[in-house]
C-alpha positions as a Markdown table, in Angstrom:
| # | Residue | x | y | z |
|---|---|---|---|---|
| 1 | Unk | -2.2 | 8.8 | -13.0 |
| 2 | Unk | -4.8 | 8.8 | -15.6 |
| 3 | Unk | -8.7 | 9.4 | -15.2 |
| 4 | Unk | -9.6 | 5.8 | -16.5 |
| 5 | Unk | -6.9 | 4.5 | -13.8 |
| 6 | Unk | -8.2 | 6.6 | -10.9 |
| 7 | Unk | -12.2 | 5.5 | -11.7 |
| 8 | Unk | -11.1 | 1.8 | -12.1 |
| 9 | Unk | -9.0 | 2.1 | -8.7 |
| 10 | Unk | -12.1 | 3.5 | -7.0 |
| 11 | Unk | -14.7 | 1.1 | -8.9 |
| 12 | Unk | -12.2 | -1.6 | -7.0 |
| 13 | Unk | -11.9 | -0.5 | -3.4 |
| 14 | Unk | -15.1 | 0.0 | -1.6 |
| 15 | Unk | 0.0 | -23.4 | 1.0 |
| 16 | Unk | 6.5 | -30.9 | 3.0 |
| 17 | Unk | 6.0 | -32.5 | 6.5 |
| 18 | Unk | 2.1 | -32.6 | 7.5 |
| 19 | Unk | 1.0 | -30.9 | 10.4 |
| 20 | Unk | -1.7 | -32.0 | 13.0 |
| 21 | Unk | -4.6 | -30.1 | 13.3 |
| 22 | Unk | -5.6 | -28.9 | 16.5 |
| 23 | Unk | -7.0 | -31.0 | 18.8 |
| 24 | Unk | -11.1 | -30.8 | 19.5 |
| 25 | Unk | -10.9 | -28.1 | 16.3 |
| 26 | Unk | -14.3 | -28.4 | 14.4 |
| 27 | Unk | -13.6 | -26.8 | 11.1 |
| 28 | Unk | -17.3 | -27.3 | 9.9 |
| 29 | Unk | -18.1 | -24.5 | 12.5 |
| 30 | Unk | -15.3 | -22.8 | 13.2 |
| 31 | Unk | -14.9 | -21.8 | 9.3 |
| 32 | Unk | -18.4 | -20.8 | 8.3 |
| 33 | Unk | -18.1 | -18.0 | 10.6 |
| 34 | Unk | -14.2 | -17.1 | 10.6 |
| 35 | Unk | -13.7 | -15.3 | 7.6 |
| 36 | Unk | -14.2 | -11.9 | 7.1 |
| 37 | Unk | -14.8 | -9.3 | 4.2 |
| 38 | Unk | -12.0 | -7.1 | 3.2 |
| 39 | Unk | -10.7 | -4.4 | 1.7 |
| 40 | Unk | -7.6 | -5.0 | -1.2 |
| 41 | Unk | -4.3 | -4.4 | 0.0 |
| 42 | Unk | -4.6 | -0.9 | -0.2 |
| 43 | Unk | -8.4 | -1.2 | -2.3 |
| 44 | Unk | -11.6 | -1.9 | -2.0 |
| 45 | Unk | -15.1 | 0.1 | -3.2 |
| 46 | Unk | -17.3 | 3.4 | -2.4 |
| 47 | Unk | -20.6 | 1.8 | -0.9 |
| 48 | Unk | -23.5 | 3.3 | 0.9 |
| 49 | Unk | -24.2 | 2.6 | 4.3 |
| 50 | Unk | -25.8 | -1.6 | 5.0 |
| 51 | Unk | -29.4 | -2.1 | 4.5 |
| 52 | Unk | -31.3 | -3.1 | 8.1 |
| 53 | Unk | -32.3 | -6.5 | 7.1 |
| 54 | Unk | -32.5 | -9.8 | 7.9 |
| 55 | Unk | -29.6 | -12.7 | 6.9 |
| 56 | Unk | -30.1 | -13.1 | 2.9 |
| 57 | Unk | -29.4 | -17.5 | 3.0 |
| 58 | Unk | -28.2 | -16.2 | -0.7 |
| 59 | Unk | -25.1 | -15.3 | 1.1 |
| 60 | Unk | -24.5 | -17.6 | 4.5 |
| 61 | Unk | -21.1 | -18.4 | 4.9 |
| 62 | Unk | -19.4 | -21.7 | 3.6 |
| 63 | Unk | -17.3 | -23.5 | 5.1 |
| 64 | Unk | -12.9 | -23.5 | 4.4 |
| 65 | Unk | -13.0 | -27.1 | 5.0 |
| 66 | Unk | -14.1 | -28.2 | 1.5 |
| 67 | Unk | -10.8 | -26.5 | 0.2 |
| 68 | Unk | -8.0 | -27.2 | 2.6 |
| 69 | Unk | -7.2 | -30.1 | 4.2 |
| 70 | Unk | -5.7 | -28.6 | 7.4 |
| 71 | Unk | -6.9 | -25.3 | 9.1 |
| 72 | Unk | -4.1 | -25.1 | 12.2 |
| 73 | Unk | -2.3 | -22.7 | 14.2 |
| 74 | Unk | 1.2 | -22.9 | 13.9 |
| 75 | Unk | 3.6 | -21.0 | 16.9 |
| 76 | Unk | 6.5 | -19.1 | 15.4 |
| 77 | Unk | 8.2 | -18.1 | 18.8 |
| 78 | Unk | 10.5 | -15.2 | 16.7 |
| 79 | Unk | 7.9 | -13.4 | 15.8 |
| 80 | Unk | 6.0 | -13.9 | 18.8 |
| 81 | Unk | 3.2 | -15.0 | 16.7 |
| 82 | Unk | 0.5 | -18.2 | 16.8 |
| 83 | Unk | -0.5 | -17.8 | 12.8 |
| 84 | Unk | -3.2 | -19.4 | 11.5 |
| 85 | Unk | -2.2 | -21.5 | 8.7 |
| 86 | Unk | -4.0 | -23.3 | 5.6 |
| 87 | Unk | -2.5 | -25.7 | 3.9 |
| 88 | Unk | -3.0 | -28.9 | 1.9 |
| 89 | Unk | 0.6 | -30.8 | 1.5 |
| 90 | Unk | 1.8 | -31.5 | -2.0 |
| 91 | Unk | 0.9 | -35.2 | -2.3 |
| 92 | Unk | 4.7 | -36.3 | -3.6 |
| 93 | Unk | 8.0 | -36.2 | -1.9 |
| 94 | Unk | 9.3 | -34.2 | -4.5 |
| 95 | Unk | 6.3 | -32.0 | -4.9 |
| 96 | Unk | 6.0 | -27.9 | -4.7 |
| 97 | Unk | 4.0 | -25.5 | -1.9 |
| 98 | Unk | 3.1 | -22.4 | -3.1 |
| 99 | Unk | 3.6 | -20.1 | 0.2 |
| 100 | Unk | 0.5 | -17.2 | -0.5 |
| 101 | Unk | 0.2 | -14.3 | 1.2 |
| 102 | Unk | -2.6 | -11.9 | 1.1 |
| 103 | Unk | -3.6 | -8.2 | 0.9 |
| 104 | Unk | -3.8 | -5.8 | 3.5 |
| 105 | Unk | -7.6 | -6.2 | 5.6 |
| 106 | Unk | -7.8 | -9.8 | 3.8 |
| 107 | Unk | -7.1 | -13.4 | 5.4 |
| 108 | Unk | -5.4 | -16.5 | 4.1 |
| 109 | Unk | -9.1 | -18.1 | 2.8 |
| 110 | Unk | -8.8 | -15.3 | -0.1 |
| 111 | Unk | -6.7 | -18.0 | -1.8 |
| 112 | Unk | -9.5 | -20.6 | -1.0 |
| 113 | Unk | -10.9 | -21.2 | -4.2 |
| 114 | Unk | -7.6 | -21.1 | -5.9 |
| 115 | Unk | -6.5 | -23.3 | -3.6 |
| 116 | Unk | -8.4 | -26.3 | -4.3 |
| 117 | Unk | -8.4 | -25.4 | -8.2 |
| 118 | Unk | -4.6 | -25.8 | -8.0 |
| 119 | Unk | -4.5 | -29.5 | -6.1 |
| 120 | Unk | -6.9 | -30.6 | -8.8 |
| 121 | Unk | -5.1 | -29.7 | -11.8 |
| 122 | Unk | -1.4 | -30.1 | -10.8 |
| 123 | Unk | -2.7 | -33.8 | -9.7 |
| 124 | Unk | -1.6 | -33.4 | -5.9 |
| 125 | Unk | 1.4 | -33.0 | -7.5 |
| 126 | Unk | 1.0 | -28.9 | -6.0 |
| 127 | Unk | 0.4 | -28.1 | -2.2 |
| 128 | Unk | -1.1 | -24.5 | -1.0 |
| 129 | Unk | -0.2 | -23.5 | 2.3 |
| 130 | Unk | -2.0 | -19.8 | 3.1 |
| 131 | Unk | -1.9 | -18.0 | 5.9 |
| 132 | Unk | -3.4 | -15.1 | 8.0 |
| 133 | Unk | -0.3 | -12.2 | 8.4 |
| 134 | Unk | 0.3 | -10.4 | 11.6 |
| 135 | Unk | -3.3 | -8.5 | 12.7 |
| 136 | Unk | -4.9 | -10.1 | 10.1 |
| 137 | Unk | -7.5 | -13.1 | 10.4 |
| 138 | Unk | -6.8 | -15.6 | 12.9 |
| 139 | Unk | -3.4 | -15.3 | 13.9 |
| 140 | Unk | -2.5 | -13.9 | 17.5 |
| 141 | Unk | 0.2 | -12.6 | 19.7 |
| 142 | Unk | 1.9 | -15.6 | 21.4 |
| 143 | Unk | 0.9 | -14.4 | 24.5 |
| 144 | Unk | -2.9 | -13.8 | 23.7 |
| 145 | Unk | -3.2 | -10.1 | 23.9 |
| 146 | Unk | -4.3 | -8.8 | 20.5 |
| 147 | Unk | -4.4 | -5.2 | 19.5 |
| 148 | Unk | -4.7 | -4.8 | 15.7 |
| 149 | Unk | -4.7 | -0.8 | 15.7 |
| 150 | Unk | -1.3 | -1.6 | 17.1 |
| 151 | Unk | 0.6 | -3.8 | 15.4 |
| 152 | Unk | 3.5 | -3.0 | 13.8 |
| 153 | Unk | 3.1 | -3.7 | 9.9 |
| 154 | Unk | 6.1 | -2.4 | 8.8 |
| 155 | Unk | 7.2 | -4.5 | 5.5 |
| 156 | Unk | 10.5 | -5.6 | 6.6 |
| 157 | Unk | 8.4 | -6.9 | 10.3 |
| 158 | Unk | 5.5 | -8.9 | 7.9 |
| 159 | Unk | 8.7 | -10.2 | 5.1 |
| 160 | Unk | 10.7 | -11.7 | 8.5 |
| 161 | Unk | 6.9 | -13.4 | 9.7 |
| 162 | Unk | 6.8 | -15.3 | 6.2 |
| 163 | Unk | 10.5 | -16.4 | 6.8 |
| 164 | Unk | 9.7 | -17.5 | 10.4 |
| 165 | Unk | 6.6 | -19.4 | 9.3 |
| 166 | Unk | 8.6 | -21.2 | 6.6 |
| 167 | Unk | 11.5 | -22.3 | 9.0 |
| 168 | Unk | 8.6 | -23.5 | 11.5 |
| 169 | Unk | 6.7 | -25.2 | 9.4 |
| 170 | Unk | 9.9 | -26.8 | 7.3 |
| 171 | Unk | 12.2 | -26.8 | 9.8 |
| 172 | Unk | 14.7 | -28.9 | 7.0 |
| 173 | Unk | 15.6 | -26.7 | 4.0 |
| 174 | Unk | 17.2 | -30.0 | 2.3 |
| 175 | Unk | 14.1 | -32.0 | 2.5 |
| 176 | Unk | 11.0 | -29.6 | 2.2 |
| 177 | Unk | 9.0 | -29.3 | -1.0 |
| 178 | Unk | 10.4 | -26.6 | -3.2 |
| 179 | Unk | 8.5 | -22.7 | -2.8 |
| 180 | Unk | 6.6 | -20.8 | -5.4 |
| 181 | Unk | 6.0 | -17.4 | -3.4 |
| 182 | Unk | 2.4 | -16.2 | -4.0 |
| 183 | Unk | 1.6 | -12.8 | -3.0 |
| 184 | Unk | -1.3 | -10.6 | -3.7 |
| 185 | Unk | -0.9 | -6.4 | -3.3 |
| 186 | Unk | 1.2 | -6.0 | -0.3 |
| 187 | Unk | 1.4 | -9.6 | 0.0 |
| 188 | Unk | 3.4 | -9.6 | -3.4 |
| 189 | Unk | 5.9 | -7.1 | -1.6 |
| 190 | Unk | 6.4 | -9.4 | 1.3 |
| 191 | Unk | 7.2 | -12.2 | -0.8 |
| 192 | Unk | 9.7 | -10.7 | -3.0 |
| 193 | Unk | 11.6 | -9.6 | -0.4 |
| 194 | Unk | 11.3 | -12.9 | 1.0 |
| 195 | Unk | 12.6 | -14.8 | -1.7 |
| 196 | Unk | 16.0 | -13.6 | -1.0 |
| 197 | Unk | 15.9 | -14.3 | 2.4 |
| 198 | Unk | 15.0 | -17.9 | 1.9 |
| 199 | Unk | 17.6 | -18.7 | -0.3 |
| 200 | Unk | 19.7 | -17.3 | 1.8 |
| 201 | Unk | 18.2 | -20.3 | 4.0 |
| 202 | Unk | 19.0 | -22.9 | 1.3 |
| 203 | Unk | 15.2 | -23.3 | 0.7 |
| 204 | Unk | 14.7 | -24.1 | -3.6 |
| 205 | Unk | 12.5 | -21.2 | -4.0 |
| 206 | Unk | 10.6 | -22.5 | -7.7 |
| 207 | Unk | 9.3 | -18.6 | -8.7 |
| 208 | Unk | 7.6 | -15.6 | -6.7 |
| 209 | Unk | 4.2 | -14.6 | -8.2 |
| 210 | Unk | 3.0 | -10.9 | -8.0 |
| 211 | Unk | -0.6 | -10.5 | -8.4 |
| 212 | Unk | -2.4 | -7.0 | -9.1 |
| 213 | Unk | 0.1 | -4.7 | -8.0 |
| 214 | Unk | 2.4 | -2.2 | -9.7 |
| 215 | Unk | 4.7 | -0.2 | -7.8 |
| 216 | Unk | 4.2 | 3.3 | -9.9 |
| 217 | Unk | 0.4 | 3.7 | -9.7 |
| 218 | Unk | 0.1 | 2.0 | -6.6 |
| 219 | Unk | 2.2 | 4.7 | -4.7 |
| 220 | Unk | -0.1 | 7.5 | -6.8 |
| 221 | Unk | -3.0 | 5.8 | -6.1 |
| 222 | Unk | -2.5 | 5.9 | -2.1 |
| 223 | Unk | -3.9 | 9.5 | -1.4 |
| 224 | Unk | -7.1 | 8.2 | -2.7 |
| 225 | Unk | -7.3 | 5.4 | 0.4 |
| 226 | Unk | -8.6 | 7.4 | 3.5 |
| 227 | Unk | -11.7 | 9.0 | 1.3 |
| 228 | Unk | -12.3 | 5.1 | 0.2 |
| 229 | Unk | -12.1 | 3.9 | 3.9 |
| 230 | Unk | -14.2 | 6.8 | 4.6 |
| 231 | Unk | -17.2 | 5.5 | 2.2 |
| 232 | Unk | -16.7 | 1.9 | 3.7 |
| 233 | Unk | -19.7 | 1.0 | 5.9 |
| 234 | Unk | -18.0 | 0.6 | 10.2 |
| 235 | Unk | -19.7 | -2.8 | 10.2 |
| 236 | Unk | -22.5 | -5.1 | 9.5 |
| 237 | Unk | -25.0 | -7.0 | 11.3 |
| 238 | Unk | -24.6 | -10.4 | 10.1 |
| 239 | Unk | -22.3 | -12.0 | 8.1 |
| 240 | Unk | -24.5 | -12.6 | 5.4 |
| 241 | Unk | -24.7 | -9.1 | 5.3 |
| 242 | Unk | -21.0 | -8.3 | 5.2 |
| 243 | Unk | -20.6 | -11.1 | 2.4 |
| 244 | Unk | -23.7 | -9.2 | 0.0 |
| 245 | Unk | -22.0 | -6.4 | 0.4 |
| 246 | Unk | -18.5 | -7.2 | -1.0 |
| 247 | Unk | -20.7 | -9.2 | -3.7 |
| 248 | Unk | -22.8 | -6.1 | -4.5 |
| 249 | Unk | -20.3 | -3.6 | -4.6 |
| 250 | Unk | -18.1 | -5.9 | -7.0 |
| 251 | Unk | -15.5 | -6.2 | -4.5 |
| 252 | Unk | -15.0 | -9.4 | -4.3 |
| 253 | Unk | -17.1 | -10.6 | -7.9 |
| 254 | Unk | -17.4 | -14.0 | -7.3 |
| 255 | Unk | -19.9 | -15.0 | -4.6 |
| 256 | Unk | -18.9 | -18.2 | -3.7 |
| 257 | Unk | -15.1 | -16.8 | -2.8 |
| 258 | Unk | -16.9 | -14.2 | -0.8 |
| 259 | Unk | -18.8 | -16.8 | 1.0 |
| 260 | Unk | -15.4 | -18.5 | 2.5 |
| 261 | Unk | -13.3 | -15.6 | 2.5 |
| 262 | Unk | -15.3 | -12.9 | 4.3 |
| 263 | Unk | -16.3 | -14.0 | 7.5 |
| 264 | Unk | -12.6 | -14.1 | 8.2 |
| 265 | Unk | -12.4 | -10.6 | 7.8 |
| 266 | Unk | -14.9 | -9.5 | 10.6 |
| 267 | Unk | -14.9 | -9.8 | 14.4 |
| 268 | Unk | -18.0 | -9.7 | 16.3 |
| 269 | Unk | -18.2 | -6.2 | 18.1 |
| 270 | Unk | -16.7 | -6.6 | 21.7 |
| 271 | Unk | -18.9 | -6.7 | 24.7 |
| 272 | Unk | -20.6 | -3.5 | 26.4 |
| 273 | Unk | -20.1 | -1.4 | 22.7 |
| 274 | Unk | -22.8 | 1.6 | 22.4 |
| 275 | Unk | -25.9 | 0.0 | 21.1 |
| 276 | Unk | -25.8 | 1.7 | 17.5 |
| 277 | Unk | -22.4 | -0.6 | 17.0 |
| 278 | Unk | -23.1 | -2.8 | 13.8 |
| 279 | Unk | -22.7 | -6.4 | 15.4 |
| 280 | Unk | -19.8 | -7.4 | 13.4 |
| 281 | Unk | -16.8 | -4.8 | 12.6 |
| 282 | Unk | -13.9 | -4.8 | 10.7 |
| 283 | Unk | -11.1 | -7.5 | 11.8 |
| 284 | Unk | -8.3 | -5.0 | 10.5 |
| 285 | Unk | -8.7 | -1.3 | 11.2 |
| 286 | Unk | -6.7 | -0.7 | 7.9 |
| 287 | Unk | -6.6 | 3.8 | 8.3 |
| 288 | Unk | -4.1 | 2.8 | 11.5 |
| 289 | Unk | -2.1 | 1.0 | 8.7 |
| 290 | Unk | -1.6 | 4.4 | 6.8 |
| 291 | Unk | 2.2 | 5.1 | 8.7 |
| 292 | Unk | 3.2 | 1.8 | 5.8 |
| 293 | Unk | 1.6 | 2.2 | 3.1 |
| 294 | Unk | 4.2 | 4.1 | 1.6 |
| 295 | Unk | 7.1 | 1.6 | 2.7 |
| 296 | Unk | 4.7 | -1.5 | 1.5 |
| 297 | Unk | 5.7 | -0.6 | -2.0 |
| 298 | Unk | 8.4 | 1.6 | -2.7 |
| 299 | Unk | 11.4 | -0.4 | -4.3 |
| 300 | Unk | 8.5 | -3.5 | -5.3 |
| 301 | Unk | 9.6 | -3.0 | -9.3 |
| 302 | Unk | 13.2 | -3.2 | -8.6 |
| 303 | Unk | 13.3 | -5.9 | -5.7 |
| 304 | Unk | 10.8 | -7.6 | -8.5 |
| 305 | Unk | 12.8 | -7.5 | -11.6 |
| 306 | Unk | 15.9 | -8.9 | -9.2 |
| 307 | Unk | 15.0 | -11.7 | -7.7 |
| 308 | Unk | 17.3 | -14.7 | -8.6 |
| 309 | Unk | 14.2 | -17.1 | -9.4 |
| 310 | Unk | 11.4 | -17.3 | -12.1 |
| 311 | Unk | 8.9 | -14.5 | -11.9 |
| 312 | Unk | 5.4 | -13.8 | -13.1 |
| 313 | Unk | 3.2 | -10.8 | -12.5 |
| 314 | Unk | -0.8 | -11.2 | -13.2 |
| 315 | Unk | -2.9 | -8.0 | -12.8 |
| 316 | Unk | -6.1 | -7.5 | -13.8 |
| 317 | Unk | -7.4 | -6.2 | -17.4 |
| 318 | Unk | -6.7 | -2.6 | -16.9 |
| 319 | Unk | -3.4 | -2.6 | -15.3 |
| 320 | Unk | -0.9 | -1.1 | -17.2 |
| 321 | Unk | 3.2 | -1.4 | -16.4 |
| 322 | Unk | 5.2 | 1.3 | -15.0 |
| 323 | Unk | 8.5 | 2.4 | -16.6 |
| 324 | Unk | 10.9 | 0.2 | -14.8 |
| 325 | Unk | 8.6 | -2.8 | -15.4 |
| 326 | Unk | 8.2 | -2.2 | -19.2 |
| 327 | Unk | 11.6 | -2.3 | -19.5 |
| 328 | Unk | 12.5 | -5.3 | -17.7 |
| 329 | Unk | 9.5 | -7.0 | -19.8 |
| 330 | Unk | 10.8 | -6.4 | -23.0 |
| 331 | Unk | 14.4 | -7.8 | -21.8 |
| 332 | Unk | 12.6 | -10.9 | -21.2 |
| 333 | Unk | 12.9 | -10.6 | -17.4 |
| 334 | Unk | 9.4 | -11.8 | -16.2 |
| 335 | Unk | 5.9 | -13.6 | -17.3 |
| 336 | Unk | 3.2 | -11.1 | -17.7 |
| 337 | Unk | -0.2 | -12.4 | -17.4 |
| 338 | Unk | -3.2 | -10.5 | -17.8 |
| 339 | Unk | -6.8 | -11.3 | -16.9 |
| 340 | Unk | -10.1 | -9.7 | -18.1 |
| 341 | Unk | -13.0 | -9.3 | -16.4 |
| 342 | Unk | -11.4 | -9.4 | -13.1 |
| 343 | Unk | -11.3 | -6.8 | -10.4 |
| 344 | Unk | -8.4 | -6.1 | -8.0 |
| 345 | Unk | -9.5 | -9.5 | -6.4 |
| 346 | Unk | -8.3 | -11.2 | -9.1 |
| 347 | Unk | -7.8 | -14.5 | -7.4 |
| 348 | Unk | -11.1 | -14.7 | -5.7 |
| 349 | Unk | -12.7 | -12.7 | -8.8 |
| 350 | Unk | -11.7 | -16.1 | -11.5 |
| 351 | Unk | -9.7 | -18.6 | -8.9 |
| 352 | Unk | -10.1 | -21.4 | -12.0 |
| 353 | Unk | -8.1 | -19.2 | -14.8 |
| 354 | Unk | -5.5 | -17.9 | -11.9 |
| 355 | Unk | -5.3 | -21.5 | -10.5 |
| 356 | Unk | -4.2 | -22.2 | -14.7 |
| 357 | Unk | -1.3 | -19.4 | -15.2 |
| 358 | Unk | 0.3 | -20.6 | -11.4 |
| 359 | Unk | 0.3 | -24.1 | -12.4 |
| 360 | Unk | 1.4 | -23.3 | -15.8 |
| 361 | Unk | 4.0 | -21.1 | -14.1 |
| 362 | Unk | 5.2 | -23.9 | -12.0 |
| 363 | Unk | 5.1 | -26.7 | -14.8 |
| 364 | Unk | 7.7 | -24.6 | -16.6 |
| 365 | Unk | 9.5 | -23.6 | -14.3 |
| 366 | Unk | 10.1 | -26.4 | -11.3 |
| 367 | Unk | 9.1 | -29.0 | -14.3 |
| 368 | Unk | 12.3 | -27.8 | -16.5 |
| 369 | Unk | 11.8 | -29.4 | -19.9 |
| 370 | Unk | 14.9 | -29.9 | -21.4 |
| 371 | Unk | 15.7 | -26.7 | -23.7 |
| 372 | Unk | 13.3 | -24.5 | -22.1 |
| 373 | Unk | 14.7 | -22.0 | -20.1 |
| 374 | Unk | 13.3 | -20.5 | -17.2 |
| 375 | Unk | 11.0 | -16.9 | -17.0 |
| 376 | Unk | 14.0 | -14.6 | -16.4 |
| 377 | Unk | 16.7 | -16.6 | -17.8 |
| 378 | Unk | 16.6 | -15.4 | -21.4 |
């Protein structure tokens, strides 16, 4: 891995039938204080150690509610999971969800401001349902007890949640909205090997959309994660806190994304912890994760490039393609996008231009013109 690849990995680290919401739920509050910071699936930045200071109003949380339409949690009984869903429905019968899953030690409100940007310019005509993955955000064991330190997070467990949740929520393959899979980092892996799996399922899976992650220098970059998780601070003492430090440290660039999707990311420190405990810590204890990483990505290029539906990758402006990818680029075999100025956060980092290539995406792919052929069929 090259020098300028290693610095820019560490200079990152440091959404068919409606559902109900839940009864008595009051997003107004609930929201503003139930998302939390995070670290990239498998990045975030060096940082020093919080400042002792009181809430900066600069960064107070925002409310999800001005992005979805429905914050709910939704059972899925065979994966013994109550998940915490996003979603606002495609406003047409024949309309398209795009299904987006997030990075390791995010939550579904990362696709927040991409969210909204993507109802307004496909017209409605585009639903986003996003959701919290096992130990991440919001979403529970069935039976209430919640350990994340020991979930199990193996790929193959976290692809078989995303095909549970789709069954749950559209129980009828022949009458939901077509799929455009949305994944970010290890949320890309999930969804590829999801796509299969679906179809399998007779569900009309539009395209799967990879963002920031590439299977090569992902896997080299790993060794570099426990010295990064060393450097991150254990908590904060306020949300606003948490929130100016993803800001600050360019994790997340775009403060008003940080302002909905951190909170989600950070649990208030249990009762009767040693007085020096930050008052909010971590949601995800992401150095218990380390027994996956590997697996998260190893076969990602391959599963990719095979996938029997459209595909688009989007990293950020100093990503670079591995062999098997630069291969299967030049046959014509998938979309690359790439955006400047961006982080690993892309979607939060510039939600407006990656809210643009997905709808793009899906306009030429589920909205076949005649004589166009889909991304992969040339």
């Amino acid at each position: 891995m090259s020098d300028l690849y290693r610095s820019a990995l560490q200079a990152r680290f440091a959404k068919a039938p409606q559902l109900p919401p839940l009864p008595g739920e009051d997003e107004e509050d609930d929201e503003s204080g139930s998302s939390v910071g995070s670290v990239p699936g498998g990045m975030g930045p060096p940082a020093a150690a919080p400042r002792k200071h009181g809430p900066n109003p600069a960064f107070a949380p925002i409310s999800a509610a001005g992005f979805f339409e429905q914050a709910i949690q939704v059972a899925v009984p065979q994966s013994d999971l109550d998940v915490r869903v996003y979603y606002t429905p495609p406003k047409f019968e024949d309309g398209t969800a795009m299904i987006c899953h997030h990075g390791a030690g995010y939550s579904g409100l990362s696709f927040a401001c991409m969210a909204k940007e993507i109802a307004d310019m496909s017209k409605g005509e585009c639903g986003v349902l996003s959701y919290d993955c096992r130990g991440h955000g919001k979403t529970k064991r069935l039976n209430g007890q919640d350990n994340p330190a020991e979930e199990n997070l193996d790929v193959e467990v976290l692809t078989g949640d995303l095909v549970n949740l789709v069954q749950a929520v559209f129980p009828d393959a022949k009458t939901a909205p077509s799929l455009l899979l949305v994944g970010h980092s290890l949320g890309g892996s999930v969804c590829v090997r999801a796509c299969p799996k679906l179809q399998e399922h007779r569900y009309r899976i539009a395209g799967v959309a990879v963002i920031d992650v590439v299977e090569e220098f992902t896997l080299e970059a790993l060794p570099l994660m426990h010295s990064l998780l060393n450097a991150r601070p254990e908590g904060f003492d306020s949300q606003e806190e948490a929130i100016e430090w993803h800001v600050k440290t360019n994790t997340i660039r775009n403060p008003a994304s940080a302002r909905v999707s951190v909170p989600a990311i950070i649990v208030p420190a249990p009762e009767g912890s040693p007085p020096s405990t930050p008052a909010y810590l971590w949601r995800t204890p992401l150095r218990s994760t380390a027994p996956y990483w590997t697996s998260w990505f190893t076969g990602l290029s391959s599963k990719f490039l095979s996938a029997r539906t459209a595909r688009l990758l989007i990293l950020a402006g100093t990503e670079r393609l591995d062999k098997e990818l630069m291969i299967g680029q030049m046959q014509g075999k998938f979309q690359l996008v790439v955006i400047p100025g961006v982080g690993h956060m892309v979607h939060e980092d510039d939600p407006t231009r990656m809210a643009e290539v997905l709808v793009e995406f899906w306009r030429r792919n589920e909205r076949v013109v005649v004589g166009v052929k889909k991304v992969g069929e040339l």
